[in-house]
C-alpha positions as CSV (number, residue, x, y, z in Angstrom):
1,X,-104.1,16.4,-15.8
2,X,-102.0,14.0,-17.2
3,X,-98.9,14.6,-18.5
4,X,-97.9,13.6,-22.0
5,X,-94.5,12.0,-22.6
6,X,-92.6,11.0,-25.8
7,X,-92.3,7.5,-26.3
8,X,-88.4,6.4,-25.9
9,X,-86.8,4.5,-28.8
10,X,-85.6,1.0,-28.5
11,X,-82.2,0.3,-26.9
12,X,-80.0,-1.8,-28.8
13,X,-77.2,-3.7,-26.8
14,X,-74.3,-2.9,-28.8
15,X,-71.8,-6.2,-29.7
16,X,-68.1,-5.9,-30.6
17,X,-66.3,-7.7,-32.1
18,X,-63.2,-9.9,-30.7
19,X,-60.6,-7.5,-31.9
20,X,-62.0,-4.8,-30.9
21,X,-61.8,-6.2,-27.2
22,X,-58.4,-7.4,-27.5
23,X,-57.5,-4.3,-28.7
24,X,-59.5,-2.6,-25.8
25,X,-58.0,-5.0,-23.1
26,X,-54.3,-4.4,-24.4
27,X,-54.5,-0.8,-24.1
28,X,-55.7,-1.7,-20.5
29,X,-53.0,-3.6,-19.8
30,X,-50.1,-1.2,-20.5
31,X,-48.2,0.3,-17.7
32,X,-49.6,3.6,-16.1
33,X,-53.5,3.6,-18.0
34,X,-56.6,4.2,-16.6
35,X,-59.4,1.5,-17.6
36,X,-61.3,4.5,-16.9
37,X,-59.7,6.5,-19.1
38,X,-59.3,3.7,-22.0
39,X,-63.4,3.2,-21.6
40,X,-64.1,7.1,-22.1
41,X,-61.9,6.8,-25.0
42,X,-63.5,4.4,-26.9
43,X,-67.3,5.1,-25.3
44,X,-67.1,2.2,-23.3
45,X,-68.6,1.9,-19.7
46,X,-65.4,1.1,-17.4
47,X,-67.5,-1.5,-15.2
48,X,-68.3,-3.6,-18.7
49,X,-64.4,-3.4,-19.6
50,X,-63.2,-4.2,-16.4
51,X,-64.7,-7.6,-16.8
52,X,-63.3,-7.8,-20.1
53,X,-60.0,-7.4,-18.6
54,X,-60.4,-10.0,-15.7
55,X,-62.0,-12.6,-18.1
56,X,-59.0,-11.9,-20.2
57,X,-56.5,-12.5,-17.5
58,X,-58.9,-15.8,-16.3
59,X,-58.9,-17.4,-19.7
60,X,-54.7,-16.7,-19.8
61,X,-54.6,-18.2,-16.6
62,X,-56.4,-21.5,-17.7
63,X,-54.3,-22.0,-20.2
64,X,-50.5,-20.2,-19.5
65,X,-48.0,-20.6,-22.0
66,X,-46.3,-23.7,-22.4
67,X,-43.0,-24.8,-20.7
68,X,-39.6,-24.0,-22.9
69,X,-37.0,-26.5,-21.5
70,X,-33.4,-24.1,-21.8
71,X,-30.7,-26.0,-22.1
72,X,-28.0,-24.9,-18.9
73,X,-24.0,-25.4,-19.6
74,X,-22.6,-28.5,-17.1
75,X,-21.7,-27.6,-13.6
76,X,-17.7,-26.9,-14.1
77,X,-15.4,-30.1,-12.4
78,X,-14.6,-29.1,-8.4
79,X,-10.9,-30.0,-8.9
80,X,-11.1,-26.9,-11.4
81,X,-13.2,-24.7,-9.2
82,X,-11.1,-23.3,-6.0
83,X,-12.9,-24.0,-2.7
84,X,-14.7,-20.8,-1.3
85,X,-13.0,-20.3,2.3
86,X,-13.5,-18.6,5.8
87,X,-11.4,-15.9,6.2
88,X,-10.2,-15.0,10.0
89,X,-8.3,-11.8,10.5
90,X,-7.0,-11.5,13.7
91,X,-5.2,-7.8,14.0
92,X,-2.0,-8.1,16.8
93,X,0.6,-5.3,17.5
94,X,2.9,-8.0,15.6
95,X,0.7,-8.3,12.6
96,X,-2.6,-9.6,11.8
97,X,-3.2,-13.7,12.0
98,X,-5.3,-15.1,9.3
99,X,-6.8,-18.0,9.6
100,X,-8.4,-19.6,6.7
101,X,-10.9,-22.6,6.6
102,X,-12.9,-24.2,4.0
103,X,-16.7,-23.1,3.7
104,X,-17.5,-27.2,4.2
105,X,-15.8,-27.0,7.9
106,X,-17.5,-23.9,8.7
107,X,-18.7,-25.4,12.6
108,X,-15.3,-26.2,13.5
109,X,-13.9,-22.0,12.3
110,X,-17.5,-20.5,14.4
111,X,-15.9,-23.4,17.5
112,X,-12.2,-21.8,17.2
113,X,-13.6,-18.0,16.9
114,X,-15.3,-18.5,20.0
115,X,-12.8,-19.8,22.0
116,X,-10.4,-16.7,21.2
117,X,-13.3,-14.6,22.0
118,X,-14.3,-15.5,25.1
């Protein structure tokens, strides 16, 4: 016997438009949603959307957004500017010796510091 079987209408591929995607893909892109979820939503399948999103983020990586020069306020003059220092405390039953040195001569301090060390 053969079995009779209702013919099945023609599939249409559906098209959208490009604000619909880039409305699609933004949702995606927010913090904490599913694709998943945002595909269900808008009766989407999530594999089709996830390529939208990574041919999204391809196309914004071939062409990133232009370079702002910012303007930065001048370095301030180093006769205004105290020079950082090395700080030494050395505590004694007298009281404590401090020895201070300048960040630029920091080999010759780590020298002294190991000599009273040792």
């Amino acid at each position: 016997m053969d079995e009779l079987s209702a013919p099945q209408p023609p599939r249409h591929r559906r098209r959208h438009s490009p604000e619909f995607k880039a409305r699609v893909i933004a949702a995606c892109q927010e913090p904490g949603v599913s694709v998943a979820r945002v595909a269900l939503e808008h009766g989407l399948n999530a594999n089709m959307l996830r390529q939208w999103v990574k041919a999204a983020r391809a196309a914004s990586n071939r062409h990133p957004t232009p370079f702002v020069p910012v303007a930065l306020p001048a370095p301030p003059v180093a006769s205004s500017v105290p020079e950082q220092a090395i700080r030494i405390e050395v505590p004694r039953a007298g009281g404590a010796i401090t020895i201070t040195w300048p960040v630029t001569h920091a080999d010759r301090a780590m020298t002294l510091l190991r000599e009273l060390l040792l």
